[in-house]
N, CA, C and O atoms as CSV, one atom per row, in Angstrom:
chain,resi,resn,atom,element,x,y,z
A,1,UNK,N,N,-7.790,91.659,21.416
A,1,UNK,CA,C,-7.481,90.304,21.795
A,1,UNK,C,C,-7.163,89.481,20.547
A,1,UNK,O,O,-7.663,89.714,19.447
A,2,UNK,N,N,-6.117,88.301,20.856
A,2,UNK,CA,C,-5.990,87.553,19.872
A,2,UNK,C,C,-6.177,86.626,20.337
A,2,UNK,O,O,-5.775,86.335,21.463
A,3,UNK,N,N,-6.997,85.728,19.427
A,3,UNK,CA,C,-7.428,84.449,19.214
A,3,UNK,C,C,-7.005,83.399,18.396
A,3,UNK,O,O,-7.625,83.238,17.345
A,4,UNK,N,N,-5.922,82.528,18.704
A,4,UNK,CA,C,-5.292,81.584,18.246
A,4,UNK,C,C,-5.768,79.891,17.983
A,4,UNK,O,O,-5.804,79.141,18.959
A,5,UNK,N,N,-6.051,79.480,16.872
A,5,UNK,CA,C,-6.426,78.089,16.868
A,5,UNK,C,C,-4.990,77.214,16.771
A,5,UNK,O,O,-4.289,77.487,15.796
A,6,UNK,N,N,-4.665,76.540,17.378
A,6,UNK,CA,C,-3.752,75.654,17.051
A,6,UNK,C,C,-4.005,74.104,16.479
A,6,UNK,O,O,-4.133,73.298,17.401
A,7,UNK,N,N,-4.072,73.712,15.571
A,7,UNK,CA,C,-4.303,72.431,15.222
A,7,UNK,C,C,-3.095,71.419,15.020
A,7,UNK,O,O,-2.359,71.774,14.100
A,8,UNK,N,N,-2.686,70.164,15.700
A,8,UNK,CA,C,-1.707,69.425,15.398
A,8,UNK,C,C,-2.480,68.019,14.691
A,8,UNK,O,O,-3.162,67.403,15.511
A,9,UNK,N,N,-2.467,67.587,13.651
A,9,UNK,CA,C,-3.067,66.684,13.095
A,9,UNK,C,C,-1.619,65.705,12.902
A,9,UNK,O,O,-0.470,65.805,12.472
A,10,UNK,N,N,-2.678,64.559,13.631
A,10,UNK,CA,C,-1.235,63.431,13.785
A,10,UNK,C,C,-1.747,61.644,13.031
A,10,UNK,O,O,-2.898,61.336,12.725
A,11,UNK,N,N,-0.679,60.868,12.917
A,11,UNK,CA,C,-1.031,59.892,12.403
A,11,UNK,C,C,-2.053,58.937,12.750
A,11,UNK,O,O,-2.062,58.882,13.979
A,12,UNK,N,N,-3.179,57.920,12.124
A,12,UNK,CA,C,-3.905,57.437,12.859
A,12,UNK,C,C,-3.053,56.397,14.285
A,12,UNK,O,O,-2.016,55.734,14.263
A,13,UNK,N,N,-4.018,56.652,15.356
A,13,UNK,CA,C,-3.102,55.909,16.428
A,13,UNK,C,C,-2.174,56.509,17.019
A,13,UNK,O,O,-1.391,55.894,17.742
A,14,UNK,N,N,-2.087,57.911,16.805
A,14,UNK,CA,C,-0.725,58.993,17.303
A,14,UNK,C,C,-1.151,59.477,18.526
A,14,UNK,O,O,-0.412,59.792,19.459
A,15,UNK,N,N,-3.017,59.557,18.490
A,15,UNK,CA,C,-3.273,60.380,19.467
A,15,UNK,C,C,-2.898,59.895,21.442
A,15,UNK,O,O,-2.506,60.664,22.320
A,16,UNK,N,N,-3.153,58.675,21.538
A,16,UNK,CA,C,-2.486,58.091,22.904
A,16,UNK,C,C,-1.477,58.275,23.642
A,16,UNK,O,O,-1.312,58.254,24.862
A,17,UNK,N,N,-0.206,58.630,21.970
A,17,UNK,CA,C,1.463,58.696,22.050
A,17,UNK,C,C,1.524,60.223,22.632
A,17,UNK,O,O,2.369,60.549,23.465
A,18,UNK,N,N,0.520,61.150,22.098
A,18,UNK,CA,C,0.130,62.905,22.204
A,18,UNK,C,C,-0.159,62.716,23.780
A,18,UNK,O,O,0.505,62.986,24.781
A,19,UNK,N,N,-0.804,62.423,23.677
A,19,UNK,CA,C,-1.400,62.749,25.394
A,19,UNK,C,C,-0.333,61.965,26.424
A,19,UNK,O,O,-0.207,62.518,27.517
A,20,UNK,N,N,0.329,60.930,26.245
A,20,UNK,CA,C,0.866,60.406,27.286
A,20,UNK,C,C,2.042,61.136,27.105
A,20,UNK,O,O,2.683,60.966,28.143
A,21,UNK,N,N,2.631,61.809,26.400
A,21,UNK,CA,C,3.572,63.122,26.206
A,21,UNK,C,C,3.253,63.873,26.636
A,21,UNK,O,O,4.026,64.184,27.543
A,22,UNK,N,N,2.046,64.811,26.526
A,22,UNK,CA,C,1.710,65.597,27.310
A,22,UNK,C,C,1.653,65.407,28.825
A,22,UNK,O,O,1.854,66.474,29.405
A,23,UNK,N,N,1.407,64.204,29.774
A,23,UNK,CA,C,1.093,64.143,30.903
A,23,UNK,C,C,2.714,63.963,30.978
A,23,UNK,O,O,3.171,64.786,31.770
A,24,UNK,N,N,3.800,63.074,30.350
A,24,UNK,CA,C,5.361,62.982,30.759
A,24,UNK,C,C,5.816,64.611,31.208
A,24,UNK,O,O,6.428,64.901,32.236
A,25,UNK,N,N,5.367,65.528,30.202
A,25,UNK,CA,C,5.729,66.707,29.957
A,25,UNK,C,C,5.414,68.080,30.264
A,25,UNK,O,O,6.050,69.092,29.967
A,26,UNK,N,N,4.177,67.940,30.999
A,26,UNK,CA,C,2.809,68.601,31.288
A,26,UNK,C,C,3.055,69.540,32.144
A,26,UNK,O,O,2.429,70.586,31.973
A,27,UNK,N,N,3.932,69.473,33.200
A,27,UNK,CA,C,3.775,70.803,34.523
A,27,UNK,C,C,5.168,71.516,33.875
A,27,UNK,O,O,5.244,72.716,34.141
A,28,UNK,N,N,6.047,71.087,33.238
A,28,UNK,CA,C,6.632,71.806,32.582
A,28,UNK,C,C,6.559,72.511,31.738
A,28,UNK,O,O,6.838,73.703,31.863
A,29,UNK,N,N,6.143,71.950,30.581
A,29,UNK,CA,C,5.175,72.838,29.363
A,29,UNK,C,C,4.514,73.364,29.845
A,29,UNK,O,O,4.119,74.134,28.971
A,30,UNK,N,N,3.657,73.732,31.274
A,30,UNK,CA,C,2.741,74.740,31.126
A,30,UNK,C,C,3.306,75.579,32.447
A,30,UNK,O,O,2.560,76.407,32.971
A,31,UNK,N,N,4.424,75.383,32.886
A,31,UNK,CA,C,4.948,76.887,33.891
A,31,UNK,C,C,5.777,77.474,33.329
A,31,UNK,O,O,6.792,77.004,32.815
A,32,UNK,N,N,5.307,78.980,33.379
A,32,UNK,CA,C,4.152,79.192,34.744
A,32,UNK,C,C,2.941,78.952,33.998
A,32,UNK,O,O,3.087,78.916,32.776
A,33,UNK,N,N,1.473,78.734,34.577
A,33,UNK,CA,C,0.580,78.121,34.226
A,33,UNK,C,C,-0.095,79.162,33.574
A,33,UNK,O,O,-0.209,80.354,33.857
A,34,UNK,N,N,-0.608,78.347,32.459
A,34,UNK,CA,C,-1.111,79.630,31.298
A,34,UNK,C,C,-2.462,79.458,31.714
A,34,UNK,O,O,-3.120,78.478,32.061
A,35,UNK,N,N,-2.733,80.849,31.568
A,35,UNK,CA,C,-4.256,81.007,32.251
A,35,UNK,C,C,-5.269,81.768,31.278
A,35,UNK,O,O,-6.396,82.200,31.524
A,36,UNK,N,N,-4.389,81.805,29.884
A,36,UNK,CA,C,-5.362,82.107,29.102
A,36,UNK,C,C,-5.373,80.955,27.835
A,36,UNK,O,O,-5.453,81.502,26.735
A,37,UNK,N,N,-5.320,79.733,27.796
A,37,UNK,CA,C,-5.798,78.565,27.318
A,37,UNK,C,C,-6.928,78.327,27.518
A,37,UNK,O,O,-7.285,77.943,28.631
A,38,UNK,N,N,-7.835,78.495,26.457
A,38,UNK,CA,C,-9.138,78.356,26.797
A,38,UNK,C,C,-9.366,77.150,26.938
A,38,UNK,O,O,-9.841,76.779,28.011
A,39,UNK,N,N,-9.066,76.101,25.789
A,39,UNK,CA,C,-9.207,74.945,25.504
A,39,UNK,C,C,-8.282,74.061,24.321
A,39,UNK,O,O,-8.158,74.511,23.182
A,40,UNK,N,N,-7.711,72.871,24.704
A,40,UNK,CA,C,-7.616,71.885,23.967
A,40,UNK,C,C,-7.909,70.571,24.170
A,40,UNK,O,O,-7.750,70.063,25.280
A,41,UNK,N,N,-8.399,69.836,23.049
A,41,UNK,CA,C,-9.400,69.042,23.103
A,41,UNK,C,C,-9.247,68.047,21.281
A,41,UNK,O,O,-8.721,68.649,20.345
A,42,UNK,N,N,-9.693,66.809,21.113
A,42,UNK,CA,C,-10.190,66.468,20.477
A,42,UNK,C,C,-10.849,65.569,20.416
A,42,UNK,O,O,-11.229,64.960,21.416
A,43,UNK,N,N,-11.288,65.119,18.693
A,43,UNK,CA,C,-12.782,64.475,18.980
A,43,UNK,C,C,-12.989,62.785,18.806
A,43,UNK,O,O,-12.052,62.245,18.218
A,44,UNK,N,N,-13.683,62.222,19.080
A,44,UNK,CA,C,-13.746,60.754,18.288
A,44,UNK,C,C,-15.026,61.045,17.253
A,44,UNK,O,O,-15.673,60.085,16.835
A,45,UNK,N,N,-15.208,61.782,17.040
A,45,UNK,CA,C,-16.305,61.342,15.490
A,45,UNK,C,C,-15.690,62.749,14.967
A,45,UNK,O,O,-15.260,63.622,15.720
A,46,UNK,N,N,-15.718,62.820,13.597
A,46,UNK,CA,C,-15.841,63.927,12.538
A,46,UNK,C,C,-14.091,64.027,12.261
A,46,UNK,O,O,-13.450,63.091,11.783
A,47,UNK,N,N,-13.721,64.842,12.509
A,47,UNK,CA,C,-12.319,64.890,12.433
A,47,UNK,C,C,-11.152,64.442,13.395
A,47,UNK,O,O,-10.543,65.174,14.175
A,48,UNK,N,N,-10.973,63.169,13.196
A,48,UNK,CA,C,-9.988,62.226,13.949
A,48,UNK,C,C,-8.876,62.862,13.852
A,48,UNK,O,O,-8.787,63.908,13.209
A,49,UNK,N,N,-7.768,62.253,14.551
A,49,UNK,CA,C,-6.572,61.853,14.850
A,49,UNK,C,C,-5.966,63.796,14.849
A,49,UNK,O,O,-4.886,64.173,14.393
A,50,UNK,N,N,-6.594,64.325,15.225
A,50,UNK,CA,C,-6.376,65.885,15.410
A,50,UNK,C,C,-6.427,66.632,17.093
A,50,UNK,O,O,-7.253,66.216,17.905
A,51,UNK,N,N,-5.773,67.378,17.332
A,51,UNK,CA,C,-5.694,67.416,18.802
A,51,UNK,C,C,-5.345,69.043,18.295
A,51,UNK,O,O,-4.275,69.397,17.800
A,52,UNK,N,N,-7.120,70.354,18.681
A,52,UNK,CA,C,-7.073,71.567,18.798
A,52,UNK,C,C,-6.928,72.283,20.176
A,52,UNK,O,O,-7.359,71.878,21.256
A,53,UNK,N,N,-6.071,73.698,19.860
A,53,UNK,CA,C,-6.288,73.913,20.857
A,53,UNK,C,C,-6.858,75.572,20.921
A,53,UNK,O,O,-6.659,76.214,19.889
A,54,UNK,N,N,-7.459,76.198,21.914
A,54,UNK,CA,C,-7.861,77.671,22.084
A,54,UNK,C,C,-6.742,78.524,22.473
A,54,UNK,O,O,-5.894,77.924,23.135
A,55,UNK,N,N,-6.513,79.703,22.257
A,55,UNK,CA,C,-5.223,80.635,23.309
A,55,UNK,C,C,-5.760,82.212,22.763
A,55,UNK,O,O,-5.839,82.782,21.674
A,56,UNK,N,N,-6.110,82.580,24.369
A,56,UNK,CA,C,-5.762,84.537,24.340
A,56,UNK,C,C,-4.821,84.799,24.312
A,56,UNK,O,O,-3.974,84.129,24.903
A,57,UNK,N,N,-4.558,85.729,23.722
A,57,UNK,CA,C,-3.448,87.026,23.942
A,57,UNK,C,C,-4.046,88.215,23.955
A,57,UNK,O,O,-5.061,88.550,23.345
A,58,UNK,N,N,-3.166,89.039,24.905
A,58,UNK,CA,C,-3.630,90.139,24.404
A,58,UNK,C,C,-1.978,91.498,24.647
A,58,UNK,O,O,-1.509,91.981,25.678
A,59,UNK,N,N,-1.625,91.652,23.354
A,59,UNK,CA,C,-2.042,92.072,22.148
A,59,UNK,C,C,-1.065,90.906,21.381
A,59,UNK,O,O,-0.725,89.917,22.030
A,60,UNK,N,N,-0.656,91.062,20.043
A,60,UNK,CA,C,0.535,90.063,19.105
A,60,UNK,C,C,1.341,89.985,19.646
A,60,UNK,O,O,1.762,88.843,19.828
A,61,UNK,N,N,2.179,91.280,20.329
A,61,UNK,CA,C,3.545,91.297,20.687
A,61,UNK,C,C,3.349,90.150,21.904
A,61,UNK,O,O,4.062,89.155,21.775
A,62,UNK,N,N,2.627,90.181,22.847
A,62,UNK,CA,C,2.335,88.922,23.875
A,62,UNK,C,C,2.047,87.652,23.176
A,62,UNK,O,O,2.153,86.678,23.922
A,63,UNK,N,N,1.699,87.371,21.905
A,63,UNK,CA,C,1.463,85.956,21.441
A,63,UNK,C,C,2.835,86.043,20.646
A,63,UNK,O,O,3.553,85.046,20.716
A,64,UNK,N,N,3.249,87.055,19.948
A,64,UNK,CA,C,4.901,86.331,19.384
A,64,UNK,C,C,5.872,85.964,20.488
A,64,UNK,O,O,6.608,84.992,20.317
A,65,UNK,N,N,5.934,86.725,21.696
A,65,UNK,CA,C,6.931,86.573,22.943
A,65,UNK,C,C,6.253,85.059,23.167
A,65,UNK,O,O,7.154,84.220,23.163
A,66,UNK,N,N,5.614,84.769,23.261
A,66,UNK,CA,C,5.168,83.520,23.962
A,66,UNK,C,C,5.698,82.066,23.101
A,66,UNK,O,O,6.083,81.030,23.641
A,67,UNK,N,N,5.608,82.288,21.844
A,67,UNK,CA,C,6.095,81.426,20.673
A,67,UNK,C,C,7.267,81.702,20.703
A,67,UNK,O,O,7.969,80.838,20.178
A,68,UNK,N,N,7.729,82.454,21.053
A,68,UNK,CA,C,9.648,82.782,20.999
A,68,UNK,C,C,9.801,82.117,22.105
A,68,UNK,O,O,10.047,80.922,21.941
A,69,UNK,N,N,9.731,82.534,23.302
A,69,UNK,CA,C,10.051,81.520,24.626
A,69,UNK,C,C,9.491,79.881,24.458
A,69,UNK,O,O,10.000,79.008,25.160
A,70,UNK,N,N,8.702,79.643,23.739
A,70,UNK,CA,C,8.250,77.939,23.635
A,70,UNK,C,C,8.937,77.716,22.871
A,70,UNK,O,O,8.518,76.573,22.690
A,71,UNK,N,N,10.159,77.858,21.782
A,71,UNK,CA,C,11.105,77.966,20.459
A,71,UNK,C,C,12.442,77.412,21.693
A,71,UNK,O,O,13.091,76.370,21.597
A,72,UNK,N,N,12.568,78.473,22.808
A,72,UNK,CA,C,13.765,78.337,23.215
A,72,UNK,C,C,13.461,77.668,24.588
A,72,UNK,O,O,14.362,77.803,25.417
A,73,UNK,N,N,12.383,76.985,24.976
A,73,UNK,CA,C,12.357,75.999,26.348
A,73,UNK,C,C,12.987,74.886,25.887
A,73,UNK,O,O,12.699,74.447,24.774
A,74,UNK,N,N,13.813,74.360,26.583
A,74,UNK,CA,C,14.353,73.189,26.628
A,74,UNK,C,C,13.179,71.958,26.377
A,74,UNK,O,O,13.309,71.244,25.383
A,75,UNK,N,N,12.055,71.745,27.294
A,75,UNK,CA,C,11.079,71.079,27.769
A,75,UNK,C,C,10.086,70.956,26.230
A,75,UNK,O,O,9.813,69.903,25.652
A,76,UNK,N,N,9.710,72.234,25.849
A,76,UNK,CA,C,9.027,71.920,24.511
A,76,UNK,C,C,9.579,71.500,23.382
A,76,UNK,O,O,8.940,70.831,22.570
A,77,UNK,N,N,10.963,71.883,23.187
A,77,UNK,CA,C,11.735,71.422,22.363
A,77,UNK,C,C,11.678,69.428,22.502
A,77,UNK,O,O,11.584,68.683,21.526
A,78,UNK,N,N,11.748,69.072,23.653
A,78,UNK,CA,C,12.105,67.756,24.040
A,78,UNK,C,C,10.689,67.083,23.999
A,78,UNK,O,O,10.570,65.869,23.833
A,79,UNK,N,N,9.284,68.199,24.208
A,79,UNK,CA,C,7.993,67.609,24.047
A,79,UNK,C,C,7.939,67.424,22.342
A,79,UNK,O,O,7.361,66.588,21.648
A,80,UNK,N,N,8.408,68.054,22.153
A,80,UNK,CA,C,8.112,67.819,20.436
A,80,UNK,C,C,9.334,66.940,19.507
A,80,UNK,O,O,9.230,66.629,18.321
A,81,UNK,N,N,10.123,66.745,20.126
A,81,UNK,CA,C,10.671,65.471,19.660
A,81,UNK,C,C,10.086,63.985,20.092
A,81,UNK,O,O,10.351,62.907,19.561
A,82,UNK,N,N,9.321,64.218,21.075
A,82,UNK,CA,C,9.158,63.168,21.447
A,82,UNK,C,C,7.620,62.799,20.786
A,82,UNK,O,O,7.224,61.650,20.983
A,83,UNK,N,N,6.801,63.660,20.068
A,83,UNK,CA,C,6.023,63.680,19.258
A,83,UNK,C,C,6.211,63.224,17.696
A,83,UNK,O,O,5.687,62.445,16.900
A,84,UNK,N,N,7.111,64.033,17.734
A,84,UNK,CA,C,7.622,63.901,16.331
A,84,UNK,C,C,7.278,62.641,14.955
A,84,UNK,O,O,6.753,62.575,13.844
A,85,UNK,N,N,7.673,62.171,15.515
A,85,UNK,CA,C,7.202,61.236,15.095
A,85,UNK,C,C,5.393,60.479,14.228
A,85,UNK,O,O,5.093,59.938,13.164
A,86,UNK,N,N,4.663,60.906,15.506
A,86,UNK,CA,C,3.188,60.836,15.069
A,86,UNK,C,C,2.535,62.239,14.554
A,86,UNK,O,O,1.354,62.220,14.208
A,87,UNK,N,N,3.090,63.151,14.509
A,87,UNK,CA,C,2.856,64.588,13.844
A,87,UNK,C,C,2.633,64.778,12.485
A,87,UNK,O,O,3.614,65.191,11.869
A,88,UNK,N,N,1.533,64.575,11.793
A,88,UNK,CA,C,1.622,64.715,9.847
A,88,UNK,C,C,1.401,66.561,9.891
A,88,UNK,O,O,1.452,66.915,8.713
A,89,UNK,N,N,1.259,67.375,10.487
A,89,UNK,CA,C,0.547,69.001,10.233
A,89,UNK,C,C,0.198,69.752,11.443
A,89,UNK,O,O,-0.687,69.269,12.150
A,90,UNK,N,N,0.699,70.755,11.765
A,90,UNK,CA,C,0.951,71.624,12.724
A,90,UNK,C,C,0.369,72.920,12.090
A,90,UNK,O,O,1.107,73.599,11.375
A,91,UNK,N,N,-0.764,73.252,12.289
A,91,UNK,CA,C,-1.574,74.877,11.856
A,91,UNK,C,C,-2.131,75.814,12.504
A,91,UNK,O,O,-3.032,75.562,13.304
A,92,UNK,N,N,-1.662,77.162,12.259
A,92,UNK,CA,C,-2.516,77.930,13.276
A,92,UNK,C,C,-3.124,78.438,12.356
A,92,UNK,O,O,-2.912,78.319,11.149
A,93,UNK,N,N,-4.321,79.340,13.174
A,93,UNK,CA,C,-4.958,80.619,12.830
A,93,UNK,C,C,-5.294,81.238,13.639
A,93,UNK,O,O,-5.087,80.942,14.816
A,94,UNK,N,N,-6.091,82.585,13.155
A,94,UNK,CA,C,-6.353,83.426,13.723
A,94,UNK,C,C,-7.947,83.688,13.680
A,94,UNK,O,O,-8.516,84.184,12.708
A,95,UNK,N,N,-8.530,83.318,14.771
A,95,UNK,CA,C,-10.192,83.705,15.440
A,95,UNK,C,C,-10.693,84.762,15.911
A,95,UNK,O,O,-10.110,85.174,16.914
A,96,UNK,N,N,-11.911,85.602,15.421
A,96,UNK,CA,C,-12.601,86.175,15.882
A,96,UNK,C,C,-14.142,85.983,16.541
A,96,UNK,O,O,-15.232,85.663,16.065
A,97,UNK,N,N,-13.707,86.312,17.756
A,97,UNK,CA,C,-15.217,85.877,18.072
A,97,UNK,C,C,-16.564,86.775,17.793
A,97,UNK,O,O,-16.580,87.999,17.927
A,98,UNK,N,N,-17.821,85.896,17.339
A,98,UNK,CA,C,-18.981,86.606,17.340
A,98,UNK,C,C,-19.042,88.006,18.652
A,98,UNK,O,O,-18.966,87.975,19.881
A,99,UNK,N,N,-19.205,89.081,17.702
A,99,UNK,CA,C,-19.309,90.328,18.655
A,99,UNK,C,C,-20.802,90.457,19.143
A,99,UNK,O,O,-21.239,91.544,19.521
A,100,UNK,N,N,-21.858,88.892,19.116
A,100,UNK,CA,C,-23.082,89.145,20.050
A,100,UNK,C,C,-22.784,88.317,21.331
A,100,UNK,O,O,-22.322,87.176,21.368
A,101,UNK,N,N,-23.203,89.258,22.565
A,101,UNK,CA,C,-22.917,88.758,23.671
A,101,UNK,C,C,-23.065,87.256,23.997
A,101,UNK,O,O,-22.252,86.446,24.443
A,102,UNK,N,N,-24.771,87.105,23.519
A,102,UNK,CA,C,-24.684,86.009,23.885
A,102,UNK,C,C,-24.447,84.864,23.049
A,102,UNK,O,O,-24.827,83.720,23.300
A,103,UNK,N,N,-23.737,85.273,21.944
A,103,UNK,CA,C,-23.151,83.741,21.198
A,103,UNK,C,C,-21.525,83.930,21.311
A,103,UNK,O,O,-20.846,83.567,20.350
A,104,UNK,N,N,-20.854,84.523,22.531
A,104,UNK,CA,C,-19.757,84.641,23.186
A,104,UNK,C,C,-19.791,85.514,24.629
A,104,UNK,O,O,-19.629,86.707,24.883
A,105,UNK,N,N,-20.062,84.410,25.386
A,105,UNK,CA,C,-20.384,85.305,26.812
A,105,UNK,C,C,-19.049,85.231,27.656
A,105,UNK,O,O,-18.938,85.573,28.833
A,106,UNK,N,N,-18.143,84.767,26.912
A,106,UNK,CA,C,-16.473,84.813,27.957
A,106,UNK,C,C,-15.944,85.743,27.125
A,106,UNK,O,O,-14.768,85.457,26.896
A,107,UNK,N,N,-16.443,87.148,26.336
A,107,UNK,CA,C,-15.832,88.172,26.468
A,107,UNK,C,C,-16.629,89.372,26.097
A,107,UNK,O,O,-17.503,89.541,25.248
A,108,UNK,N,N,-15.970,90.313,27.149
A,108,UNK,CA,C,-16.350,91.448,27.210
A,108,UNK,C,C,-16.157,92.347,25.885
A,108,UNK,O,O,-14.989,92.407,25.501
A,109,UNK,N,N,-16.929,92.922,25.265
A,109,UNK,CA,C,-16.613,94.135,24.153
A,109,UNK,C,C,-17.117,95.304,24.018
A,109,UNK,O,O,-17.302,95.968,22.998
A,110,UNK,N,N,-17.368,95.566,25.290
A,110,UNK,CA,C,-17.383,96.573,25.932
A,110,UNK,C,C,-16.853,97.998,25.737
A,110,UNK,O,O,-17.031,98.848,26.609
């Protein structure tokens, strides 16, 4: 499995402009509906004006196909111009989760 962090760190005051983009943009950007998004989310205390997000794959070749088709949607292309603007840093990485069950109980390693 791959475990993807996505971080978009945006200008102070960007984050409102992020989300009401996302809801303009939202059933599009996500069909067909991704069902392995664990989570995105951000915070009001500690690290502001940042909006992370979680994503499975399983294996690379399914997380590069997926970044190639979001490259060539019309819809994300047009979500991210319309961001653009309040966007200072766009970062991924790559997560492994703790291999003890119970300090990761949404996966099997079996």
């Amino acid at each position: 499995m791959i475990f993807e962090e996505t971080t978009v760190t945006l200008v102070p005051g960007g984050l409102p402009h992020h989300w009401a983009a996302m809801e303009d943009f939202s059933s599009d950007l996500t069909a067909p509906p991704r069902h392995d998004r664990l989570a995105a989310l951000h915070a009001k205390t500690g690290r502001l004006h940042v909006v992370v997000s979680y994503t499975v794959f399983r294996p690379m070749a399914d997380r590069d196909a997926f970044h190639e088709n979001a490259r060539a949607n019309d819809v994300t292309v047009e979500f991210d111009d319309a961001i653009r603007d309040t966007v200072v840093a766009h970062e991924t990485a790559f997560l492994r989760p703790v291999r003890v069950p119970e300090m990761s109980p949404m996966f099997d390693f079996g």
